[in-house]
C-alpha positions as CSV (number, residue, x, y, z in Angstrom):
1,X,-14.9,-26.1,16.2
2,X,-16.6,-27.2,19.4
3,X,-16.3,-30.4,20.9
4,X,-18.0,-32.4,24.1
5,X,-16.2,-34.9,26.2
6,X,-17.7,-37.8,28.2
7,X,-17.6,-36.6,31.7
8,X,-15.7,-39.3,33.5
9,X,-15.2,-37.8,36.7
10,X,-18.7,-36.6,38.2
11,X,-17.5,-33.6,40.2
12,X,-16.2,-32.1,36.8
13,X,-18.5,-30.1,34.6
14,X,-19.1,-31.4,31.5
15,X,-16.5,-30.6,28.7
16,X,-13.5,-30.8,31.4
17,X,-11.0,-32.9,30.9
18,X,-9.8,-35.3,33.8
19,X,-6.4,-35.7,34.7
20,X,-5.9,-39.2,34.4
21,X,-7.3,-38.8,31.1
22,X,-4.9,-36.1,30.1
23,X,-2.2,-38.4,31.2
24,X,-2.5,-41.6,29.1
25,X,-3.0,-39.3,25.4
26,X,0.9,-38.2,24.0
27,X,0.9,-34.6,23.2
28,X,0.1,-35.0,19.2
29,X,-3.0,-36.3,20.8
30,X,-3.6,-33.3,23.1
31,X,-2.8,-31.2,19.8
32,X,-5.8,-32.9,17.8
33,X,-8.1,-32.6,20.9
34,X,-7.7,-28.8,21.4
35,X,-8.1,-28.2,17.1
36,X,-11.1,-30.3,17.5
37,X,-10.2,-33.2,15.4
38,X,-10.6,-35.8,17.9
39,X,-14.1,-36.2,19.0
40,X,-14.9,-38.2,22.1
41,X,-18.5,-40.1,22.4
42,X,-20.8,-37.4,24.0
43,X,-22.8,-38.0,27.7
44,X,-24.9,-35.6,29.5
45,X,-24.9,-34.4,33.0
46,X,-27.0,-31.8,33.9
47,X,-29.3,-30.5,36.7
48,X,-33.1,-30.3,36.3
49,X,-35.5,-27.9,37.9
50,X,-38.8,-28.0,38.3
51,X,-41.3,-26.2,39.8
52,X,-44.3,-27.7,42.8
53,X,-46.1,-25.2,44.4
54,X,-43.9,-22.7,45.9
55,X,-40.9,-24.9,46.3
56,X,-38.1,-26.1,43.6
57,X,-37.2,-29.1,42.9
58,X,-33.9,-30.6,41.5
59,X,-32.6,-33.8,39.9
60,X,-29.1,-34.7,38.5
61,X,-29.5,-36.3,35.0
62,X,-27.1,-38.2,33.8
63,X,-27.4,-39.6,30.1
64,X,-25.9,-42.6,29.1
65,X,-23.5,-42.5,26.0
66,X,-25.2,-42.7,22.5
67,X,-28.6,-42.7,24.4
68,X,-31.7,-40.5,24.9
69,X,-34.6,-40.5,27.3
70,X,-36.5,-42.2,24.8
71,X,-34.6,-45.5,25.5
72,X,-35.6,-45.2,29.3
73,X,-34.0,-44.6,32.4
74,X,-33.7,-45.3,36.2
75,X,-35.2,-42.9,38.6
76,X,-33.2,-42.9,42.2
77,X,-35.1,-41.8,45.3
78,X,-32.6,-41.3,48.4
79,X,-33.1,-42.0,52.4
80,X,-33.6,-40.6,55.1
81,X,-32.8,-36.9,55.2
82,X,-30.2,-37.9,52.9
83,X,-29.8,-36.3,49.2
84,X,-29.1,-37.6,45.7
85,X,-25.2,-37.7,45.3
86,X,-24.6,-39.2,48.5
87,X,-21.8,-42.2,47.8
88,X,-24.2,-45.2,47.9
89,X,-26.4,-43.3,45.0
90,X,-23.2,-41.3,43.1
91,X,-21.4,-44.6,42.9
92,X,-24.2,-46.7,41.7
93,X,-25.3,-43.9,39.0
94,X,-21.5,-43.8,37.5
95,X,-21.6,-47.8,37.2
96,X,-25.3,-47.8,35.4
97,X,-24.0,-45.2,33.4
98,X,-21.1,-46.6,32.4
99,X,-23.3,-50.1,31.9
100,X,-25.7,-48.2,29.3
101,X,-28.4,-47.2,31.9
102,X,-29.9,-43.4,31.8
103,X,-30.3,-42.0,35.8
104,X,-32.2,-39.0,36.9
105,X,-31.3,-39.0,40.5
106,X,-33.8,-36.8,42.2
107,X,-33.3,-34.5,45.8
108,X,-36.3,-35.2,47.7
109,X,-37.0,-31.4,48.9
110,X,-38.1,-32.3,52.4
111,X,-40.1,-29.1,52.2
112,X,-36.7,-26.9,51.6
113,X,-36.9,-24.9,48.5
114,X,-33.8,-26.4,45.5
115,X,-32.5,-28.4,48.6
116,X,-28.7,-29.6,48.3
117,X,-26.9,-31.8,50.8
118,X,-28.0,-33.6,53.8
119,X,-30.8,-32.0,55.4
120,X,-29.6,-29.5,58.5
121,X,-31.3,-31.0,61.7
122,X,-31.0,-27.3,62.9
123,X,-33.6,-25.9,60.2
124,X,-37.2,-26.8,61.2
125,X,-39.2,-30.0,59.9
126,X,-42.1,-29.2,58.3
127,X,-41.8,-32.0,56.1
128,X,-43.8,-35.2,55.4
129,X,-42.8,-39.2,54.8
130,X,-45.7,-38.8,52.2
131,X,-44.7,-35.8,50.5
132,X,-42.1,-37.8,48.7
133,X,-45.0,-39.8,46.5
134,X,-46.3,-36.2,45.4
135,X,-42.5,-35.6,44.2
136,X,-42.2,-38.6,42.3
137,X,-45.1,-38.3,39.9
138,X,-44.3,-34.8,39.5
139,X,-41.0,-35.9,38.1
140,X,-43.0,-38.8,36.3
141,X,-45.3,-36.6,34.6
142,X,-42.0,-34.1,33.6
143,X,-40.5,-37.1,32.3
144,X,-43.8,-38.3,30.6
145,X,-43.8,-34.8,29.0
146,X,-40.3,-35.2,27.5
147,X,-41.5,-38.0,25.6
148,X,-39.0,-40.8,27.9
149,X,-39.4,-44.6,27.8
150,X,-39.9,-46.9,30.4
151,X,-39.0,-46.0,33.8
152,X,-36.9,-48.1,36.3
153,X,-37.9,-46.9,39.7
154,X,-35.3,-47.3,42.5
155,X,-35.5,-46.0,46.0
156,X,-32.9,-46.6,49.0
157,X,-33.8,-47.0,52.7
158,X,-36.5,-45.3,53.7
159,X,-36.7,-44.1,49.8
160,X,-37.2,-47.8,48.9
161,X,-40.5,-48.0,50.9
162,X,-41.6,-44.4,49.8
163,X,-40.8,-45.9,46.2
164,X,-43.3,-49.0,47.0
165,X,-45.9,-46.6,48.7
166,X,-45.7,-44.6,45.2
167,X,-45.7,-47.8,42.9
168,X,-48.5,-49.5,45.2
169,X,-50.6,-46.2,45.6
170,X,-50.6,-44.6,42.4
171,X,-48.5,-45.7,39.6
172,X,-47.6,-44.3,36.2
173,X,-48.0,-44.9,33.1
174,X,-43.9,-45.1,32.2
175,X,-43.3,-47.1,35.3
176,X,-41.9,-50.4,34.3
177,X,-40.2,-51.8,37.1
178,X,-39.8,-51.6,40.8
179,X,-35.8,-51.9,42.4
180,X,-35.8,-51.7,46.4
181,X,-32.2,-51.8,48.1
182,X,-32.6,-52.3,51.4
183,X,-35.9,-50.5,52.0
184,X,-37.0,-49.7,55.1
185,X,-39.1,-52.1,57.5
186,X,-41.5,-51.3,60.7
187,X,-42.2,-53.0,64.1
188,X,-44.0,-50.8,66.4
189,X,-41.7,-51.3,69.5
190,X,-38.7,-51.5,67.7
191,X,-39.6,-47.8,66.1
192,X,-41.1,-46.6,69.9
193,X,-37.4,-47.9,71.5
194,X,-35.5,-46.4,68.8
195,X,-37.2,-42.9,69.2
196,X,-36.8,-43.1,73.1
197,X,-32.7,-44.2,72.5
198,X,-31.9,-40.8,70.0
199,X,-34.3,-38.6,72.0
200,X,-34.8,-39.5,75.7
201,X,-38.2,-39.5,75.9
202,X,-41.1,-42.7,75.2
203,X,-42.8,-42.0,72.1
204,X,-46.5,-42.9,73.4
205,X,-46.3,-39.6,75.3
206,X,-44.9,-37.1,72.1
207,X,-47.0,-38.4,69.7
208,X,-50.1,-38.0,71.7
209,X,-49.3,-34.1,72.0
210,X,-48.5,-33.9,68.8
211,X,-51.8,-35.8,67.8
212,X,-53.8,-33.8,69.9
213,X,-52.5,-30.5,68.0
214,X,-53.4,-32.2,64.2
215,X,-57.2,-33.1,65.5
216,X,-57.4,-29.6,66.5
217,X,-56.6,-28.5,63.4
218,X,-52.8,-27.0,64.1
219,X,-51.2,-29.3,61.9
220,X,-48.8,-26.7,61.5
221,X,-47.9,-25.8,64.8
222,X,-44.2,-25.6,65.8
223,X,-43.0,-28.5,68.5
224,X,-40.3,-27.0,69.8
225,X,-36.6,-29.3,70.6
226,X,-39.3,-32.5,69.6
227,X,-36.7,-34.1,67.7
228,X,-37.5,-36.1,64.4
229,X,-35.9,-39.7,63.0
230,X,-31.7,-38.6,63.9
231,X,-31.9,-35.0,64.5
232,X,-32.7,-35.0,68.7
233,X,-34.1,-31.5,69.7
234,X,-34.9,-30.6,66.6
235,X,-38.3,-28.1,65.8
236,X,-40.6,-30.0,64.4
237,X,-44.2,-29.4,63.0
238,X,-47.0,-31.4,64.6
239,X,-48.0,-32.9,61.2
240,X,-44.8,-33.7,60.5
241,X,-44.1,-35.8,63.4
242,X,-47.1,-37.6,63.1
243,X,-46.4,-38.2,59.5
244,X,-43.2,-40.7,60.9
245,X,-44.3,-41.8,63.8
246,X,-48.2,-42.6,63.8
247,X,-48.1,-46.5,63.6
248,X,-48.5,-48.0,60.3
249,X,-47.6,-51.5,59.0
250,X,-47.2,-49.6,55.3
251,X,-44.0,-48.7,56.9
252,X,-42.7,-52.2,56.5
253,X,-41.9,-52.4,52.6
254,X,-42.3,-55.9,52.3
255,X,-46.2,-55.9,53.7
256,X,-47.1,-53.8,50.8
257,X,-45.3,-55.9,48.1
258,X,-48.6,-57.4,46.6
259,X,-49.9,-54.6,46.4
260,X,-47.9,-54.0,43.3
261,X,-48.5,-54.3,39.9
262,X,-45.0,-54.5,37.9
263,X,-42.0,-56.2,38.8
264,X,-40.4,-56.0,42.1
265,X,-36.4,-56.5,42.5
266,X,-36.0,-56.2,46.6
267,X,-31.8,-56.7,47.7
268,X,-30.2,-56.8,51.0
269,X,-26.9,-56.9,52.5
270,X,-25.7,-59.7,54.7
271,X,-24.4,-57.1,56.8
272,X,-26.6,-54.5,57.2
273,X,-27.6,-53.4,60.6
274,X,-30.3,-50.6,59.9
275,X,-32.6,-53.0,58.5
276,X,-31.0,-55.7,59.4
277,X,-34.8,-57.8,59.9
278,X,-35.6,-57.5,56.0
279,X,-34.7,-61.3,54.8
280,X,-36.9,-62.5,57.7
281,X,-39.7,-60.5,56.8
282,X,-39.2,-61.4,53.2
283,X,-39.9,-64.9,54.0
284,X,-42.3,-66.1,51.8
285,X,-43.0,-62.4,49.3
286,X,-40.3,-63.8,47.0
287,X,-42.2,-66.0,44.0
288,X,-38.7,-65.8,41.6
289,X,-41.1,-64.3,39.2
290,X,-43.1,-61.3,40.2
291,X,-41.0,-60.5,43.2
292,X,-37.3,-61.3,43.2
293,X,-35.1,-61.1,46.3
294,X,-31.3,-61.1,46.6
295,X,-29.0,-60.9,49.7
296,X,-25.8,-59.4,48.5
297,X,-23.4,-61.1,51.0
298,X,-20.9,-59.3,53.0
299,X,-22.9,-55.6,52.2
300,X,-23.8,-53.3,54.6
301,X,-26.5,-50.5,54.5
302,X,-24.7,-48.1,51.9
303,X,-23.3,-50.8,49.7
304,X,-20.3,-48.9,49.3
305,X,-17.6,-49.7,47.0
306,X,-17.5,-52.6,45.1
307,X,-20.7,-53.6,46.6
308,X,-22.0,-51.3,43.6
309,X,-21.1,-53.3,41.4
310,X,-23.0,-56.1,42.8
311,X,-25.8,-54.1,43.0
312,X,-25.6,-53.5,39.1
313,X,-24.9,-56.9,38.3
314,X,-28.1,-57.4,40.0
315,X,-30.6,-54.4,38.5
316,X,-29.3,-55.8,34.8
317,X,-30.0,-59.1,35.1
318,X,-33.7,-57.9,36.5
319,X,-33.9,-55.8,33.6
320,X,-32.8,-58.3,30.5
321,X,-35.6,-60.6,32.2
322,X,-38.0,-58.0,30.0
């Protein structure tokens, strides 16, 4: 007889048995388990694939016990050059999980076909901050197809205004609600100093060169050691860098706020010094109603550790406001 067991670890594959499980069942227990008398509530983790284009794209799904894609699930977009099991996102996934939530945590490809991992600043960017919104509807639509409920959107960092760009730009039919943690902001001279810091050079005079390349058509031409966001000397493609670094206040996530039609949960950490300028420029976005804003005191950037929890706490109360 064949049996499934809730993955409780996330590194196992489904249907092994974790140690500390193994531990706290007496062997009669064990006995029952292997003749496949003792069933255990059934979850699902899997990888999804899909195809764009030429490139593959992956998510990890993970169901929530006794539930199907019909009762709705979040959908986590990472940061910058990040990926999807990084511990801010694999920590927060086991928590909603464990709270009833469905996740399908997607890898951004970053142009890299079935990408995995932090992206290597040695492999050339040919990548796009606006290539993400393309990504997110295809997974939409796949959803859409599978017949799922309503969709939480979620998106971290530089993922949380990518997430807002997508809501604000072109929206979906599943998507129900809107949860930003810590998404990125935008001043012009802060993002001109912090290019010159990593990579040595003023920005004014590297994006004009690569500017000049994308109105003569060559988009797609190779700058090489250009360096892009925190990879310095990096190859980069002219469209690419441009992409980042051509100034635009839709880079700061909280100007494009009413721009959005469903409900917006926006949270920051007391102690986060990446965007550490996002409760001043959420002065005065905040109604309580259609836009909520928390500051989660004593978290930094990554909300690591029992910040997660907080971070839950805070996604199911948004969500039980209906």
């Amino acid at each position: 007889m064949c049996f499934s067991l809730r993955v409780i670890w996330r590194k196992h594959h489904p249907g092994d048995i974790p140690m500390r499980f193994i531990r706290t069942f007496a062997p009669a227990a064990l006995i029952a388990l292997a003749l496949g008398l003792f069933l255990a509530p059934t979850a699902i983790a899997e990888e999804v694939r899909l195809k764009q284009g030429d490139l593959t794209l992956n998510a990890q799904l993970d169901m929530a016990d006794g539930k199907t894609l019909k009762d709705g699930l979040v959908l986590v977009v990472h940061g910058t050059l990040a990926h999807n099991d990084m511990d801010t996102l694999n920590n927060l996934r086991t928590i909603l999980n464990d709270r009833g939530l469905n996740t399908l945590a997607i890898n951004l490809s970053l142009a890299i076909d079935d990408r995995h991992g932090m992206y290597d600043c040695a492999t050339p960017h040919r990548h796009h901050h606006l290539d993400a919104l393309e990504e997110i509807a295809h997974w939409m639509d796949w959803l859409k197809d599978q017949g799922a409920g309503p969709v939480v959107l979620f998106g971290h960092s530089r993922g949380g205004n990518q997430s807002a760009r997508f809501a604000a730009e072109r929206g979906h039919a599943l998507l129900s609600k809107l949860v930003l943690l810590a998404p990125a902001t935008w001043d012009a001279d802060k993002a001109a100093a912090g290019f010159e810091k990593t990579h040595g050079r003023p920005l004014a005079q590297e994006l004009g060169k690569a500017e000049s390349l994308v109105k003569s058509g060559k988009s797609a031409q190779m700058m090489p050691k250009m360096g892009l966001l925190y990879c310095p000397g990096a190859d980069v493609m002219a469209g690419s860098f441009v992409s980042y670094y051509r100034p635009d206040p839709r880079f700061n996530t909280p100007a494009i706020l009413g721009e959005i039609k469903v409900p917006v949960l926006v949270m920051a950490g007391s102690e986060d010094n990446v965007v550490s300028d996002l409760p001043q420029r959420m002065e005065g976005k905040a109604d309580g109603k259609r836009v909520t804003f928390d500051v989660i005191d004593g978290a930094g950037h990554f909300f690591l550790d029992l910040f997660a929890e907080d971070v839950a706490d805070r996604i199911e109360d948004f969500l039980a406001e209906g």
